[in-house]
N, C-alpha and C positions, 0 to 999 in steps of 0.2 A: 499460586504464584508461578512466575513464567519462568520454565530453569534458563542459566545464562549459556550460551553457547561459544566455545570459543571461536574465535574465528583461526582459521589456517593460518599455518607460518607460509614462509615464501619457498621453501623447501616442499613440502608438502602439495600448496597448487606447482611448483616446478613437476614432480612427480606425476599429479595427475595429468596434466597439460598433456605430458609426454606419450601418455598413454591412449589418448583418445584419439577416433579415426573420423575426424571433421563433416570429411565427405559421407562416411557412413549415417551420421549424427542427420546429417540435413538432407540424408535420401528418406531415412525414417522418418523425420518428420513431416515430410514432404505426404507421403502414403500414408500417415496417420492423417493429415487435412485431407485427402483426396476420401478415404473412408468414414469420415466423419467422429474418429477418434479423441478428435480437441477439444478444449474447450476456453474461452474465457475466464480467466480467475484472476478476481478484482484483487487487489491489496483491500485490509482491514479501513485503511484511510479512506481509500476511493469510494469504498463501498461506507460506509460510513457518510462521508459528503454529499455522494447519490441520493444516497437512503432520506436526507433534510433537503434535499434540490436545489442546494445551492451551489452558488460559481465558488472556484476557489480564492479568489479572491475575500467573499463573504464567511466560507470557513475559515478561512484562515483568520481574520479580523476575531469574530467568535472563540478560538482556541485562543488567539492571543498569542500567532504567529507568522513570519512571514509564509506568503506564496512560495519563496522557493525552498523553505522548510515543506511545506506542507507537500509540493511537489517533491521531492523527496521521498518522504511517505509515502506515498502513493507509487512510486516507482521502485520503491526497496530501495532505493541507495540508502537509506536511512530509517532508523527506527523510532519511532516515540515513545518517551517514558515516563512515568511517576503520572502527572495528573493529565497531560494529556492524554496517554494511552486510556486513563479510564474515562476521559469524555467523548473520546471516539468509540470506547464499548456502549456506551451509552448513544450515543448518535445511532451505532448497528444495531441495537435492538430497543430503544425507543427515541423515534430519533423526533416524535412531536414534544418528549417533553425539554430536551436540546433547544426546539427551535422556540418552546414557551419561555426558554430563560432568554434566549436572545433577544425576546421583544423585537419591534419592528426597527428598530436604526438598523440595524446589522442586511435583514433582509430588505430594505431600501437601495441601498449603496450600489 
């Protein structure tokens, strides 16, 4: 079970904000792309969706949510929970038997 995290007061990010040195932030990153340090790292969602090949529009039909939830998901601004979260664990690691419940309307559309 996934512990809950709180999320930061506004005091808190004020504090860190304060403390970071932007320019330094984005020379590093900078020299970590140029070394080949990076990497792409999907969200659980995106990768999830990939993983069945479908558009998000079709996922999203499937879970039984909108597009701009799902994008959401995929971008972190939001998280998925209760029965979602476990149809996307399921989409990540078998995501033909996802797309066997779908039946074809869904991947039609």
């Amino acid at each position: 079970m996934p512990s809950k995290v709180k999320p930061l007061t506004d005091a808190q990010i004020k504090a860190y904000e304060a403390t970071r040195d932007l320019a330094a932030e984005l020379l590093e990153s900078v020299q970590q792309m140029k070394t080949g340090k990076t990497q792409v790292v999907f969200s659980p969602a995106a990768e999830a969706r990939e993983r069945t090949g479908m558009s998000q529009s079709q996922f999203a039909l499937l879970l039984g949510v909108s597009v701009r939830t799902l994008q959401g998901w995929e971008q972190g601004r939001k998280q998925p929970s209760g029965a979602a979260r476990t149809l996307l664990t399921i989409a990540r690691t078998n995501p033909k038997a996802l797309l066997a419940v779908a039946g074809s309307s869904v991947r039609e559309e």
